[in-house]
N, C-alpha and C positions, 0 to 999 in steps of 0.2 A: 323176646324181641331179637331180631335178628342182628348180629355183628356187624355196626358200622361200617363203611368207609375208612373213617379216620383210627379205628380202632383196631381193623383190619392190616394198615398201612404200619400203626404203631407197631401191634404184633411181630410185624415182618419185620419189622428194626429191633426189639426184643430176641427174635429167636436167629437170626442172619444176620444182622449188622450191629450194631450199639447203640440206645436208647438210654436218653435221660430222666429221670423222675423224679421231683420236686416230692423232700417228703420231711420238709423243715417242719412240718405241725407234728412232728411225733413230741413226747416228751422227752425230753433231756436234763439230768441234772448232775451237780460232780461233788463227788464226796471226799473232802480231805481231812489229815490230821492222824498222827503217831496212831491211833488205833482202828481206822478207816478199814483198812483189808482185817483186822481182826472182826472188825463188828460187822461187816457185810455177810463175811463168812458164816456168821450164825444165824444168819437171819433170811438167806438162799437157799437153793439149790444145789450148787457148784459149785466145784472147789475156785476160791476166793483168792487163797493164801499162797496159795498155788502160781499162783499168775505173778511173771514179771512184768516190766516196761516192753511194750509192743507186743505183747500177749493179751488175749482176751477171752472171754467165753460167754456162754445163752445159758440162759438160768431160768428158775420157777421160784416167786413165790407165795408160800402157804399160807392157808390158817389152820392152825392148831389138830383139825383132823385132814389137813391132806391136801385139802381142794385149794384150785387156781386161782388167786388174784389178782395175776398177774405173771407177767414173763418179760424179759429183760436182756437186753445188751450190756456186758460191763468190760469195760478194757483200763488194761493198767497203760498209765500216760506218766509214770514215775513218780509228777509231782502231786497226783488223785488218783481216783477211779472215775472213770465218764458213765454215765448210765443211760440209756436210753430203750422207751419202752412204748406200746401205745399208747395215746393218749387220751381211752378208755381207762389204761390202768394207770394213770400217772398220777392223779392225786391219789389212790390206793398207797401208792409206792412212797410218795411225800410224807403221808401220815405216819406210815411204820415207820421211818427212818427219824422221824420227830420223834414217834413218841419211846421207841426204844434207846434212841443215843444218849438221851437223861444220863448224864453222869460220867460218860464216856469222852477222851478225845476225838472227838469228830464235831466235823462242820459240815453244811448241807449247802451249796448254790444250787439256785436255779437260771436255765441256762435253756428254758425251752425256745425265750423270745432272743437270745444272744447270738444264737447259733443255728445257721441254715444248714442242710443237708440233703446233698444229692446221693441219688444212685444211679450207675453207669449200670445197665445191664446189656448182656448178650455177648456172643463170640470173639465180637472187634472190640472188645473193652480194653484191652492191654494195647489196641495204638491209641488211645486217645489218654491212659493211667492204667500203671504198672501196677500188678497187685504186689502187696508187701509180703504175702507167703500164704499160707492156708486160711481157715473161714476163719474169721476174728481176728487174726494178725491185722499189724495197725503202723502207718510209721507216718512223721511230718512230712509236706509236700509241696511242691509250685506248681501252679496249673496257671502261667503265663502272666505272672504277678500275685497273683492268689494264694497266699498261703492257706493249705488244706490238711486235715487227718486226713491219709488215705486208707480205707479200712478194707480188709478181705470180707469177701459177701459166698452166698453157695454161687450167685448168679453175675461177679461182678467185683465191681469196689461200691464201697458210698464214701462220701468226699462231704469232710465235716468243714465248717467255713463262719467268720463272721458273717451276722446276720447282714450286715449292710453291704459286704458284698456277693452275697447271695444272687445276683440279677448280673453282675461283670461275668462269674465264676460260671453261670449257664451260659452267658454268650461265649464266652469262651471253649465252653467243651463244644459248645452248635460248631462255632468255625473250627472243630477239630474234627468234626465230622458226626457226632453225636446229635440223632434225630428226638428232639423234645416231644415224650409222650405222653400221656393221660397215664394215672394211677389204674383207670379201668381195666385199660391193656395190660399192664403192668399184674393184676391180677390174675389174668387168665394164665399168665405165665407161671405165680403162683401156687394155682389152685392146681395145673397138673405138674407141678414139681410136686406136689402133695403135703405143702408146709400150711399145718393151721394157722391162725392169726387169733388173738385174743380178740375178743366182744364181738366176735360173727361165728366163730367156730368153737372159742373154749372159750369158758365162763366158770362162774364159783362153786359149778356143779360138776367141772372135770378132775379127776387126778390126773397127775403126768402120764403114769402108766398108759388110760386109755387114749389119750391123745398120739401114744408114739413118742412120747419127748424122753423116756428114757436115758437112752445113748446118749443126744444131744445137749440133756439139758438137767442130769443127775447127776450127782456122784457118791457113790457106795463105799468109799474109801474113808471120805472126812468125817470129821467130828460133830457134835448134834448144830441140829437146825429147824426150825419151827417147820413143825406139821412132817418132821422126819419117820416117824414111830408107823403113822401110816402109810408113807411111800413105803420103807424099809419090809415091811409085814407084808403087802400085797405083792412087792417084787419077789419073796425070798418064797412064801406058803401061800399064796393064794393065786386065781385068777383073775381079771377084770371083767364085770360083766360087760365091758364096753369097748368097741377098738373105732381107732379113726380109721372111714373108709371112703375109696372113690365111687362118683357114682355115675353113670352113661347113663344121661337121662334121654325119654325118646320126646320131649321137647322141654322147651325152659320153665322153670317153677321157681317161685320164689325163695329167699331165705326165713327161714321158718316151718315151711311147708313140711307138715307131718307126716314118719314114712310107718307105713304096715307091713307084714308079712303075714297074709292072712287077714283075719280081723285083730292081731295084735299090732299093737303101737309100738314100735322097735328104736325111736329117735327122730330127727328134724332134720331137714336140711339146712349148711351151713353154708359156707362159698357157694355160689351160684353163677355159671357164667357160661356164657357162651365162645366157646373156641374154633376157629377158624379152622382149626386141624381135625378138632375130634368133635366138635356140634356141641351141646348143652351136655355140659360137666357139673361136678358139684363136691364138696365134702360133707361127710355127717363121721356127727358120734355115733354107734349106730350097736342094737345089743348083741352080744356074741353071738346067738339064734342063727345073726343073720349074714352069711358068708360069702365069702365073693363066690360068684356066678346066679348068687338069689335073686327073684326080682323081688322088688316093692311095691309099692302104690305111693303116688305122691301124689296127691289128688287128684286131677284127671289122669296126670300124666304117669309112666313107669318108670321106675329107676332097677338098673341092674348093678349090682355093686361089684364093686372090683378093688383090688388090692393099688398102691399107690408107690411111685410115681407112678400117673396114667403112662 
């Protein structure tokens, strides 16, 4: 299907002007208590311990051989850690954090229904809220009565808020200039920055590695952490038989949609969208075989792959 109107219009406020996106349904929970950044640290991706007040970082975490359960926002707010994840993976992330704190100081809120969450994206984002400093930097804020987290985004800030003034805090940024858009458009933005998303693109069959989250969302420095043994062994001596990659499709296909090279099966298509700039885009995990400038088959339609940000 072809790119909206309104999808169209949102885009143009995305990538040229400032666009706001309603994205209060993620999960969000806050973990306090004397051993909180000890216990999180063992049980991520990222260094944990690491992070002070108004520092933050993106993490992974594992099960026991490696693979994704999930992936995560966590920032230190002094008096916790904030987490927020999708919420695909939020009850994943509830359950670890229950069943391993047994015994430990820590306390667990939940904070999904307590707290709204916008995100400002696009170029004009800093006249409507100031970023606090690089991607995950975080500090308190006013947005015209609204006390807000303002948090650093790759594309933005997001602007953490009580939930009940959630609906004052978007009219407010609207009269500040900020055009309210659809998540849809908001994705197309996404998918050619070339940022996976858990439960469309990774699932409990990715390691970090093939996804790309490496750099972003490991760390090789700290001390052990569930499902370490096999990041650690594929980063240092081995390969990935799989890499996250973009795809130019020559029309739109669904998510799911099985790619070949050949008569072999090589991965699925993940993000799927239509861009107003580049036509029917898409991500896949997709096997090493199959390299950018390949084409595929996606059922009727071809995808040629390419490397990522489109």
């Amino acid at each position: 299907m072809a790119a909206t109107d309104e999808i169209t219009a949102g885009y143009a406020a995305l990538t040229e002007g400032v666009a706001v996106v309603d994205r209060s349904e993620r999960g969000k929970l806050f973990l306090t208590g004397p051993e909180a950044k000890d216990f999180l640290h063992g049980q991520v991706t990222n260094d944990i311990e690491g992070l002070t007040p108004g520092l933050g970082c993106y993490a992974a975490f594992l099960t026991h051989k490696g693979k994704m359960l999930g992936d995560l926002r966590v920032l230190d707010c002094g008096d916790g850690l904030w987490l927020d994840t999708e919420r695909a993976a939020l009850q994943e992330l509830f359950t670890l954090i229950r069943r391993f704190k047994i015994g430990r100081h820590v306390e667990l809120e939940k904070r999904t229904i307590e707290r709204g969450l916008l995100s400002l994206i696009g170029p004009r984002t800093p006249e409507v809220a100031r970023s606090p400093g690089p991607e995950h930097a975080h500090a308190p804020g006013n947005i015209d009565g609204t006390p807000v987290r303002v948090v650093a985004t790759d594309l933005g800030v997001d602007l953490i808020c009580d939930s009940a003034r959630t609906e004052t805090l978007l009219a407010a940024l609207r009269g500040r200039g900020a055009q309210h858009v659809s998540e849809a458009a908001a994705e197309i933005v996404r998918v050619e920055s070339g940022r996976p998303r858990y439960g469309v693109d990774l699932d409990e069959a990715v390691i970090p590695q093939e996804a790309g989250l490496n750099e972003r969302a490991v760390s090789f420095t700290k001390g052990c952490y569930v499902g370490q043994e096999t990041v650690a062994r594929l980063f240092y001596k081995g390969k990935p038989n799989r890499h996250l990659r973009g795809l130019r499709l020559s029309e739109p296909v669904p998510s799911g949609t099985e790619l070949h090279l050949g008569d072999k099966a090589v991965g699925r298509v993940g993000s799927s969208v239509v861009s107003p700039r580049l036509g029917p885009i898409a991500l896949a995990i997709v096997r090493r075989e199959a390299t950018p400038g390949d084409e595929l088959a996606a059922g009727a339609a071809s995808a040629t792959v390419t490397e990522i940000p489109f």
